[in-house]
C-alpha positions as CSV (number, residue, x, y, z in Angstrom):
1,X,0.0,0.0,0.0
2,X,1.3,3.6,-0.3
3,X,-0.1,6.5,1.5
4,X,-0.6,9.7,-0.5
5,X,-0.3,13.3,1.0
6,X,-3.2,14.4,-1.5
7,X,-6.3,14.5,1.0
8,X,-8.9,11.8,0.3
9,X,-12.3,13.2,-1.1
10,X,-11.0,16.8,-0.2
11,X,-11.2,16.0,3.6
12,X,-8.1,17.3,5.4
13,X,-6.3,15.0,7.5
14,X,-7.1,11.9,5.1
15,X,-4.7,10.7,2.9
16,X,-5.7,8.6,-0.2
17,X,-4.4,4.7,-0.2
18,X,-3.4,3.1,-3.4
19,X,-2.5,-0.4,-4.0
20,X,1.1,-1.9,-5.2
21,X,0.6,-4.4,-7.8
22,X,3.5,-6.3,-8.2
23,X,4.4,-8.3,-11.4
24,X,5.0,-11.8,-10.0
25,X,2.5,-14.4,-9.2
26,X,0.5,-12.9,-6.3
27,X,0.4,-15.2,-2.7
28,X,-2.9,-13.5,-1.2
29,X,-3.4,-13.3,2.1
30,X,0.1,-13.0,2.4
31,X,0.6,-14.8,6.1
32,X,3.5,-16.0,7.0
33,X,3.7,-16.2,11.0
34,X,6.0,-18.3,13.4
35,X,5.5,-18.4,16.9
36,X,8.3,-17.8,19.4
37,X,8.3,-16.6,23.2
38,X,10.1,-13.8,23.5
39,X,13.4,-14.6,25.4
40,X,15.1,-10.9,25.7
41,X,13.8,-7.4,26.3
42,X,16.7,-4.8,25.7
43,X,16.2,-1.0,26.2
44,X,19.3,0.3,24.6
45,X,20.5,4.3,24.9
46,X,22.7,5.5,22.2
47,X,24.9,8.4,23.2
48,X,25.4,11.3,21.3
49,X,27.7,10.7,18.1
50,X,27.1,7.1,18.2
51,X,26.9,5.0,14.7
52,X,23.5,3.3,15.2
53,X,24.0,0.6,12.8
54,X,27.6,-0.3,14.2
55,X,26.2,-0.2,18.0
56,X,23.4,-2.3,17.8
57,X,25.2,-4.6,15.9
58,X,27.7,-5.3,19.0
59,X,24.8,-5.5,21.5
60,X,23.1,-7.8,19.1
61,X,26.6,-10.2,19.0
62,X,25.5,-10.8,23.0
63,X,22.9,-12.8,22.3
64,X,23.9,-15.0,19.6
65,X,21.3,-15.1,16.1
66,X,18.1,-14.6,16.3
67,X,15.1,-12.2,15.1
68,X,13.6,-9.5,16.8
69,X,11.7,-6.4,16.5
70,X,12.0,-3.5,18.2
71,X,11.3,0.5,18.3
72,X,13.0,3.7,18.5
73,X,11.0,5.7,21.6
74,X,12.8,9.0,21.3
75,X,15.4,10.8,20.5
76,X,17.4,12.8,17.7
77,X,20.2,12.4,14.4
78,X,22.6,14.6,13.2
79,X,22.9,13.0,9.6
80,X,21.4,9.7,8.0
81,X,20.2,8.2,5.0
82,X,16.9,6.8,4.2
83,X,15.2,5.6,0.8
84,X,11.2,6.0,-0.5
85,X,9.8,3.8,-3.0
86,X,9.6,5.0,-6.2
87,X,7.7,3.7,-9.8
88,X,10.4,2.2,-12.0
89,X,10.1,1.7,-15.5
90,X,11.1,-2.1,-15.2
91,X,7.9,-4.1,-15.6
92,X,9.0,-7.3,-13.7
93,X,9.8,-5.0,-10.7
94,X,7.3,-1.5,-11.3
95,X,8.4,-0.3,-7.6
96,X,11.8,-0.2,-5.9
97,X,13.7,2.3,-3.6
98,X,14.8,5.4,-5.4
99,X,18.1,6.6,-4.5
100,X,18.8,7.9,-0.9
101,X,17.7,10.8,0.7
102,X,20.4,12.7,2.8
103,X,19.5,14.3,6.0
104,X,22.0,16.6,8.1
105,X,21.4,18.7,10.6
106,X,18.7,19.1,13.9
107,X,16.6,15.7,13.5
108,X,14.4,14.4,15.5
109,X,12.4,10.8,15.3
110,X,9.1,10.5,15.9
111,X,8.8,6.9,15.2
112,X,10.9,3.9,14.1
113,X,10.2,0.0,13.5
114,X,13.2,-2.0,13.8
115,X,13.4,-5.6,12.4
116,X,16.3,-7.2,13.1
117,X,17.2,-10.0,10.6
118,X,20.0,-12.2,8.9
119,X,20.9,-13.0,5.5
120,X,21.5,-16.6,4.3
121,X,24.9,-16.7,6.0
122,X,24.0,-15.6,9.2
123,X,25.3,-11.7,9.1
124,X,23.0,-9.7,11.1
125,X,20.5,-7.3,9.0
126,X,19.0,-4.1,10.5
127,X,15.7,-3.6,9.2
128,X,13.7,0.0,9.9
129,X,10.9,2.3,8.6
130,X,11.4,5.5,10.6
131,X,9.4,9.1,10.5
132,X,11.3,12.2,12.0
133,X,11.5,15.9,11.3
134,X,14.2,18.3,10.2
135,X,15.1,21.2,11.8
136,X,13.0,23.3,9.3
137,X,9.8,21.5,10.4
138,X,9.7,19.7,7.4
139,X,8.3,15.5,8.4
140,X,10.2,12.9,6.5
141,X,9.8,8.9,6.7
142,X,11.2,5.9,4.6
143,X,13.2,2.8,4.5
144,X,16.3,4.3,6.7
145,X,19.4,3.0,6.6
146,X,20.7,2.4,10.2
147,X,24.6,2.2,9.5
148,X,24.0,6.3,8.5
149,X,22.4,7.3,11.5
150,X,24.6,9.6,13.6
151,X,23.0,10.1,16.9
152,X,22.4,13.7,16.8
153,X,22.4,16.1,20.7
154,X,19.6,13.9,22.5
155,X,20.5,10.3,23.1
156,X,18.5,7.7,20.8
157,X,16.3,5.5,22.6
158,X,15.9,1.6,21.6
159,X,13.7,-0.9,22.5
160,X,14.3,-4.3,21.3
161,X,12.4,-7.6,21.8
162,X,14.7,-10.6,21.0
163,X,12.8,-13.9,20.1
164,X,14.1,-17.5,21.8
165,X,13.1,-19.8,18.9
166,X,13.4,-17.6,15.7
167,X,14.7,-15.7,13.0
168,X,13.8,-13.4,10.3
169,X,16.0,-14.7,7.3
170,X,16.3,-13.3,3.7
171,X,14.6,-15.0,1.0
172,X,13.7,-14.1,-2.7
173,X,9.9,-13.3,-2.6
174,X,8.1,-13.9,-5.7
175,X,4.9,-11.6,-6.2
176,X,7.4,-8.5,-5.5
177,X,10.7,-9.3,-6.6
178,X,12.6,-8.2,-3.5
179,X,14.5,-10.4,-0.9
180,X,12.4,-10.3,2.3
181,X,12.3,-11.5,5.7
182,X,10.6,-14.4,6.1
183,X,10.3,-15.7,9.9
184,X,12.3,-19.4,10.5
185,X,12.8,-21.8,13.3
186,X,15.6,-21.3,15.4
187,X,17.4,-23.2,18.1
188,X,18.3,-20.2,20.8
């Protein structure tokens, strides 16, 4: 789905929805659910300066591999990169992430929804879809890239859930073309 900043049927405040229609074979409902009792709840303060990626990659290495999810509760960047999805003129794969979006300055996050993931040789993958604001005001959100952020004056607040039994590994996915995280059964 993609959110629109048009107003919806001229009401403000509404945003019109469209629908992403991918060019591979469609798997609807897409479910894809593993339960796993949470094992470890981390709340994790970044100090100003602090490379977000880099740092929660060394609490991460703690606690051996496994998936998690987890949310940034407050705080602010100095610089970071983040990507939108944009349409591409490649039928087989009509949406992808344009190129990124550079932020310096004042930021400050709103909200952020950390997944944390591994590829298919085990290297830990940070995940997020973050909002914040610029120090003009202006709101921003996307697909931000965690090894960019630069904790900014304000420590960065993280809270992480850590499952016991489970893993969000990459696979090819083939309604959209992208690799995704798909959740797997893990031995803690």
């Amino acid at each position: 789905m993609k959110l629109s900043n048009k107003p919806a049927d001229g009401h403000p405040g509404f945003v019109e929805v469209r629908k992403f229609l991918h060019a591979g074979q469609q798997s609807y409902p897409r479910t894809l659910d593993l339960e796993a009792n949470p094992a470890e709840e981390l709340r994790i303060t970044l100090a100003p300066g602090t490379l977000v990626g880099e740092a929660l990659r060394r609490v991460l290495a703690r606690y051996g591999q496994r998936g998690g999810v987890g949310r940034m509760c407050g705080g602010t960047a100095r610089r970071l990169h983040y990507h939108r999805i944009e349409n591409t003129k490649d039928q087989n794969r009509p949406y992808d992430y344009g190129p990124p979006h550079v932020l310096e300055g004042a930021i400050t996050f709103v909200t952020g929804a950390i997944t944390v993931g591994q590829n298919q040789e085990g290297k830990v993958l940070l995940h997020c879809h973050s909002g914040f604001i610029d120090g003009d005001g202006a709101i921003h959100g996307g697909h931000l890239l965690l090894d960019t952020v630069e904790v900014g004056d304000d420590p960065l607040i993280i809270r992480l859930c850590l499952f016991s039994q489970g893993a969000f590994v990459v696979n090819s996915d083939e309604e959209t073309h992208f690799s995704l995280l798909h959740p797997t059964p893990m031995e803690s």
